[in-house]
N, C-alpha and C positions, 0 to 999 in steps of 0.2 A: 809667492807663498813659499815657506821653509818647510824644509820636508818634514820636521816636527810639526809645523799647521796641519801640511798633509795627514800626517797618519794621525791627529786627533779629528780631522774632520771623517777619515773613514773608520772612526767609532759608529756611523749612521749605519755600517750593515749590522751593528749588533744591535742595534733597537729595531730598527725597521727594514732592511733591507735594501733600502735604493743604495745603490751601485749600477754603474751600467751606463747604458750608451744616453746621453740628452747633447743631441745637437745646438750648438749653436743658432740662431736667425736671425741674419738681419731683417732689415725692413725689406717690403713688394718692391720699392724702390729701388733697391740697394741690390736685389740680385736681376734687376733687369735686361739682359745681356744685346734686346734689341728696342731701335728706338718708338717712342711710343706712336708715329707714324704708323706704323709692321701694322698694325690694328685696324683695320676698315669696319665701318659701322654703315650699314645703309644711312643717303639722305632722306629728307622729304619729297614725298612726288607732290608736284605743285606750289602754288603760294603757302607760305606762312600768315592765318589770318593776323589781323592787328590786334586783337587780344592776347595772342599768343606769342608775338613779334618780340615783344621785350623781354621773354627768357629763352629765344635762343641763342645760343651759342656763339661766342665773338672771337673765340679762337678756339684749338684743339684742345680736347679733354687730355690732360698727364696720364696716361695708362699707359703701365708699365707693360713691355713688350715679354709676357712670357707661356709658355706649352700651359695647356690643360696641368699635366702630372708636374709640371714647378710647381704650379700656382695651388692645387691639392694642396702637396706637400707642405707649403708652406703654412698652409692653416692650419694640415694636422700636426706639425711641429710645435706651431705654437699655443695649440690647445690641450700637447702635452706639458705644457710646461706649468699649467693651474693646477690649483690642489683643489680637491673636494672629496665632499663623505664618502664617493664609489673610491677614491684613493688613497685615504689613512685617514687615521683621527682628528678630528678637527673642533678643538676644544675652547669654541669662543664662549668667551661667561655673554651673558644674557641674550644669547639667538638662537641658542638650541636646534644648533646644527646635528642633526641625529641620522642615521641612516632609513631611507625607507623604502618598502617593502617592494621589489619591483612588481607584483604582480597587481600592485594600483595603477601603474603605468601600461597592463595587456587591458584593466579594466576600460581603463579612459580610454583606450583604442577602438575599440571594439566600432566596427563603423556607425549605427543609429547613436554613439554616443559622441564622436569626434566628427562626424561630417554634419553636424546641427546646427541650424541658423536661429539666430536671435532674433530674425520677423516672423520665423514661419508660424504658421496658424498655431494655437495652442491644443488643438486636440489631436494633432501632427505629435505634440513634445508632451506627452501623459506624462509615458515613461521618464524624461528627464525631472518633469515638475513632480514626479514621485519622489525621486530622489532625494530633490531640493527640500521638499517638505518633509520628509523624512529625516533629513538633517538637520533643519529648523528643530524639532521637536528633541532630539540627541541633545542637541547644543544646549538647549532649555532644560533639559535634565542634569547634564553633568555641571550648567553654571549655577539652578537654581533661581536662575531668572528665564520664565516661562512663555516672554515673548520676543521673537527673535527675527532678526531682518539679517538676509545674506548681501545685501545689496554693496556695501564699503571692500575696496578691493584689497586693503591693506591693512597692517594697524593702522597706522597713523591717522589712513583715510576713516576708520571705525571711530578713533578720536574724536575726528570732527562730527561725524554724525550723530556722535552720543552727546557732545558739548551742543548743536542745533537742538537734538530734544530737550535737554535740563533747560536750555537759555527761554527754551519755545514753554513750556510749562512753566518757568518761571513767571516769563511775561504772563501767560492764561491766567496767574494766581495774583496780577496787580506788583509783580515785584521786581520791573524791569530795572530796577537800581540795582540786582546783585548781576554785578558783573566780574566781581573778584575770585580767581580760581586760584583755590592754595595747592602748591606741589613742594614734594618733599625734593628737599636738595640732591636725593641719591637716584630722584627720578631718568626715562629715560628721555632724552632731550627733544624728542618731537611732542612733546606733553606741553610745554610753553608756544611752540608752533603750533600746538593744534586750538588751544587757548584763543591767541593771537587771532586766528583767521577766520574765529568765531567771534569776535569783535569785543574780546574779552583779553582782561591784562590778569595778570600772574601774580603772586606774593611767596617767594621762596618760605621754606620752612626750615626750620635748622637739623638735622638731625643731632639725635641724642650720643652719649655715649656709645653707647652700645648699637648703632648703626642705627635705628629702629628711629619712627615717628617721635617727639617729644611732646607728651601731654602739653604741660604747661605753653609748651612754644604752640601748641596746634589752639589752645584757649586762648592764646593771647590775642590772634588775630582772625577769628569768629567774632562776624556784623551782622550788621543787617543789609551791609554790602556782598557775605559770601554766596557766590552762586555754587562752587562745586570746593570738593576736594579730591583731587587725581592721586590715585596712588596705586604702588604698583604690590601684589603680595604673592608669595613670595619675592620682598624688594631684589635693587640689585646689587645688596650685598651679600646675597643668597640668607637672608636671614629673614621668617616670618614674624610679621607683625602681630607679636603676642595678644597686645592693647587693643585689636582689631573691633570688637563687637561694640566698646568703650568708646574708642575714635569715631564709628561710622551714628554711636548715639549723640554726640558730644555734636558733629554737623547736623544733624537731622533737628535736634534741638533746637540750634541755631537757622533753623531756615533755610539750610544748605540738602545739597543732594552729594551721595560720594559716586563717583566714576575710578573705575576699576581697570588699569593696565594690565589685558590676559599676556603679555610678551609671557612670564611663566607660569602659565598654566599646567604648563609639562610635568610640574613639581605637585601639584595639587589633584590632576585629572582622575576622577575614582574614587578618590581618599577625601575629599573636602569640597564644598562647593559656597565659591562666594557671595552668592546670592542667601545662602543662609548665615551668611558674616555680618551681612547687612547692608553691602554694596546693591546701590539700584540702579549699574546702568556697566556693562563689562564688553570689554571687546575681544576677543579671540582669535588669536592669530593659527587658524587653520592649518596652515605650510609648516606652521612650526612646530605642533602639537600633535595633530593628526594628517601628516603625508604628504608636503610636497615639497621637491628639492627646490632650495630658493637662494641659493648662492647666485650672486653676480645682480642683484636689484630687481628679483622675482624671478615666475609669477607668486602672487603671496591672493591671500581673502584673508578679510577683517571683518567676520559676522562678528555686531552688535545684541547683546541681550540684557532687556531688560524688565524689568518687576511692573506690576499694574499701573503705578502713578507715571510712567513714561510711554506706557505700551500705544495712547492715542496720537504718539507724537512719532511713530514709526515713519518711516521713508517709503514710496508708495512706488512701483506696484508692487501689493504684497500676496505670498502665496497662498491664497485660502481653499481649504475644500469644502465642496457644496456635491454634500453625495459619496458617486465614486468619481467625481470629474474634478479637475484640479485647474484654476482658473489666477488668471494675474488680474487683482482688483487695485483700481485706480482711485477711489472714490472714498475722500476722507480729506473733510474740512481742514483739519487739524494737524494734519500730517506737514511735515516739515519738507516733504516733495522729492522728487527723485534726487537720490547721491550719486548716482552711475546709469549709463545708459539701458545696460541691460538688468535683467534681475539679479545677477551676480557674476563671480567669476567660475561659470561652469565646470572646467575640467580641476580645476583646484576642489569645487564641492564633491563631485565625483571619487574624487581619490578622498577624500575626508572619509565620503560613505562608507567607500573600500575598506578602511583603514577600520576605524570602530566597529564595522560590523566582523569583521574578523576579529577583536578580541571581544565584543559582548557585553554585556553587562556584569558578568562573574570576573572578569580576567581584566578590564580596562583599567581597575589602581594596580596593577602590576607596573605599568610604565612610572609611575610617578614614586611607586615605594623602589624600583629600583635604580630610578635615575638618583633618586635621594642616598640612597644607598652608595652608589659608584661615587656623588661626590662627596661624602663625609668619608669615605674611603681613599683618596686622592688626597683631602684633607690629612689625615689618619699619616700616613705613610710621609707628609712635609711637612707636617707641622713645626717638627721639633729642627728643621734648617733653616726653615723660612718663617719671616712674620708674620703672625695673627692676627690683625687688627682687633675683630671683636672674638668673643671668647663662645663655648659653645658647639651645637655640634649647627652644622649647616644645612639647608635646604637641596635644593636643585645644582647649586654654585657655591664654591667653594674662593673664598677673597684671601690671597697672602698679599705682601707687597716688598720690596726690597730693600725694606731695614737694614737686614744684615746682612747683604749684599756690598750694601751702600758704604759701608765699612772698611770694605776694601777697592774702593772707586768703581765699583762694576752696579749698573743702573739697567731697571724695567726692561728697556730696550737692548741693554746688552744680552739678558737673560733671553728675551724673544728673538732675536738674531741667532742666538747661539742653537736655539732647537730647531730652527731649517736646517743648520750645518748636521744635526743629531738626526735627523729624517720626519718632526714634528711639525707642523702646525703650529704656529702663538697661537696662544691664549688672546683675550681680550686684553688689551694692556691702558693705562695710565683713566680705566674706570670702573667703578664709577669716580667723579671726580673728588669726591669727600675723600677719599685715601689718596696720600701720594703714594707714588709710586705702585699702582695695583695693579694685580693680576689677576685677574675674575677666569675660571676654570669652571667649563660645564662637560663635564662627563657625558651626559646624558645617560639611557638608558639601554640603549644599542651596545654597549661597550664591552668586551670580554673582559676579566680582571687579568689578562695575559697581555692586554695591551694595557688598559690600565699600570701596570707593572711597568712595563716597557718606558712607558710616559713618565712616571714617575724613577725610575733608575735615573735617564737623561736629569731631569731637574734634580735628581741627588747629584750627580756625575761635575753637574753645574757649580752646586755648591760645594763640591770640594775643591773644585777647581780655584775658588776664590778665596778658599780658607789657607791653600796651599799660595796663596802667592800667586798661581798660575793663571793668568788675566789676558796675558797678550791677544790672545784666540777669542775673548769673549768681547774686548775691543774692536776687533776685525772682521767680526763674525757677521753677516756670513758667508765664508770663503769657499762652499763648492759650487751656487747658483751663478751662472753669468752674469748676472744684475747684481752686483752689493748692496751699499747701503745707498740707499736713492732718496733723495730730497723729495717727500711724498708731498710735502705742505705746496713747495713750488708749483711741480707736476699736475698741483690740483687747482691752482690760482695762475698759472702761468702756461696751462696745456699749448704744445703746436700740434696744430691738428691738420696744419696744409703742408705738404713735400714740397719745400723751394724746389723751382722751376730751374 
């Protein structure tokens, strides 16, 4: 690196601060200084039955020969080296990475809440199924849609159990031929997977100019074959679907049910609710809306809620109260049968509780007028360096893309490289896929406008960088993490996952 690299890469204490000590790490492997023999493990006393014969051990396990305080260290080095919301901004467009509240995390401690088993008796778990049913009812309030099952542990997994009910009602109505689910091109991509695994095939939609549903293209392919139309609102090019109440009569008309993508909900929570759009079937991503850190592939919940004509088609057991006793009832013909083992994903519901009961029913569209807020604000402040795609002010997320970037040879991925060297986080990059080259930007609502600033100086800092010629650094970038640019496509189709011997 030239010391010109250098001192533009420690531009990052003026946005953010890191400067400082980050150790290198090899691999467990690699600092082993004794051999993996040094390790004695007790044998077995006695035979090995013959059930059990064929998975033991045929030579010595590889472990690496090292002290208690190596072997620490070594995890806490390299668990310093992750980003997340407890460590700066982290501004992915449509996953509403948001900071949350730790005192959801003293809640869910608490031991009758965190030492509770999933068999024990129910009148053992009041307190917990209080909870749950107490959320069930929230959830039905802020969606609009009044019957609500916790049981889906994710979106994706809510996907499916909402695509089971429409498919399951449709049959009940004589109309097993609608198998066709329309999703708009700017959807997010487990929407055709969840399609798919409900035994249902897809029909892309085109979006319009203006990022948004296209009437015409959404009438064109309205049958007597539609079973749903998935969509997501506030879509993901941070832009609400104006046409909404029009769109969801336009399927309904035809035969069809709409299902509703809550990924951002976050934008809407308070201020608007989908169930009065005319969506009859939404799924709500918990973790992401109401309070749980879910960086690295969870834990996440994906309560489903929906309107009267799908409420028989719930997932069973469901929470009902009879009285003051609160009871998991199993007993419903028509139910489409358990999605998950247990009634939900407990400590995710727990901290949701946390989470909305502390702002209330007066203070809950706070988050979403000010997440709205920060990103038309973020918007505001780049507009006039970066490209716009659609015009407008934006929702939750804010979409530029690298038009004029691209101008001067510097592309999406150079811009994202260059804000780890700045102390940043990337954005979401190259989605959704209707835009080339995009950069999807969610603020959230957590955000000081002190960091907001911050964030946005670097991406100014960026584009002058490219207007001046000055590129080297944005090709290279990024130059102060140990790891550069890493072949992710590989990494992720070509993993080695065993230490040669």
């Amino acid at each position: 690196m030239s010391m010109s690299d250098m001192n533009r890469a420690d531009t990052t204490f003026k946005y953010s601060g890191t400067v400082g000590m980050q150790h290198e790490e090899p691999l467990l492997f690699e600092h082993a200084h004794e051999a993996p023999e040094s390790i004695n493990l007790p044998g077995v006393d006695g035979e090995i039955s013959a059930e059990l014969s064929a998975f033991s051990r045929k030579q010595a396990a590889n472990i690496p020969g090292l002290s208690e305080p190596e072997t620490v260290r070594h995890f806490v080095r390299l668990s310093q080296w992750n980003h997340g919301i407890e460590t700066g901004f982290y501004p992915l467009g449509s996953c509403t990475m948001k900071y949350n509240p730790r005192v959801n995390e003293q809640v869910v401690r608490l031991p009758g809440l965190a030492h509770i088993h999933p068999d024990q008796p129910e009148d053992t778990a009041q307190g917990v199924l209080e909870l749950m049913y107490e959320l069930q009812d929230w959830l039905g309030e802020v969606s609009g849609l009044p019957h609500v099952t916790l049981q889906p542990a994710a979106g994706a997994h809510g996907e499916l159990a909402g695509l089971m009910m429409i498919k399951a009602a449709l049959d009940a109505r004589g109309q097993s031929q609608r198998r066709k689910v329309l999703v708009p091109d700017s959807a997010h991509g487990t929407n055709p997977a969840s399609a798919a695994l409900c035994g249902m095939h897809t029909v892309e939609l085109k979006s319009g100019a203006d990022g948004r549903i296209d009437l015409d293209e959404l009438k064109a392919h309205l049958d007597d074959e539609t079973a749903a139309l998935m969509m997501t609102n506030p879509n993901t090019a941070g832009a609400f679907e104006s046409d909404i109440k029009e769109i969801c009569q336009l399927v309904h008309d035809a035969g069809g049910l709409v299902y509703g993508d809550g990924a951002n909900l976050n934008a809407l929570v308070g201020v608007a609710r989908p169930g009065d759009m005319g969506i009859d079937c939404l799924h709500i991503n918990v973790h992401k809306t109401f309070s749980t850190p879910h960086g690295g592939g969870g834990p996440g919940g994906g309560p489903v809620a929906v309107n009267d004509t799908l409420a028989p088609y719930l997932p069973v057991p469901r929470i009902e109260k009879h009285g003051d006793t609160l009871t998991l009832v199993n007993a419903c013909d028509t139910s489409v049968g358990p999605v998950l083992g247990t009634p939900g994903q407990i400590g995710v519901y727990i901290r949701a509780n946390a989470y909305i009961s502390a702002f209330g029913r007066q203070h809950l569209h706070k988050i979403a007028e000010d997440a709205v807020l920060n990103a038309n604000y973020v918007l505001h402040r780049l507009k006039d360096r970066y490209h716009v795609p659609f015009e407008g002010l934006c929702k939750h997320e804010c979409l530029l893309t690298d038009e004029i970037q691209n101008k001067h040879g510097v592309k999406t991925l150079d811009i994202a490289k260059r804000l780890i060297d700045l102390g940043f986080h990337p954005m979401t990059v190259y989605f959704p896929l209707i835009v080339h080259g995009a950069m999807l930007i969610e603020p959230t609502e957590t955000e000081s406008r002190e960091t907001l600033d911050a964030f946005c100086d670097a991406m100014l800092e960026i584009a002058d960088a490219c207007e001046a010629g000055d590129t080297e650094a944005l090709h290279e970038a990024p130059l102060k993490p140990f790891r550069r640019r890493l072949d992710e496509t590989q990494a992720a189709r070509k993993p080695v996952l065993v230490w040669p011997e």
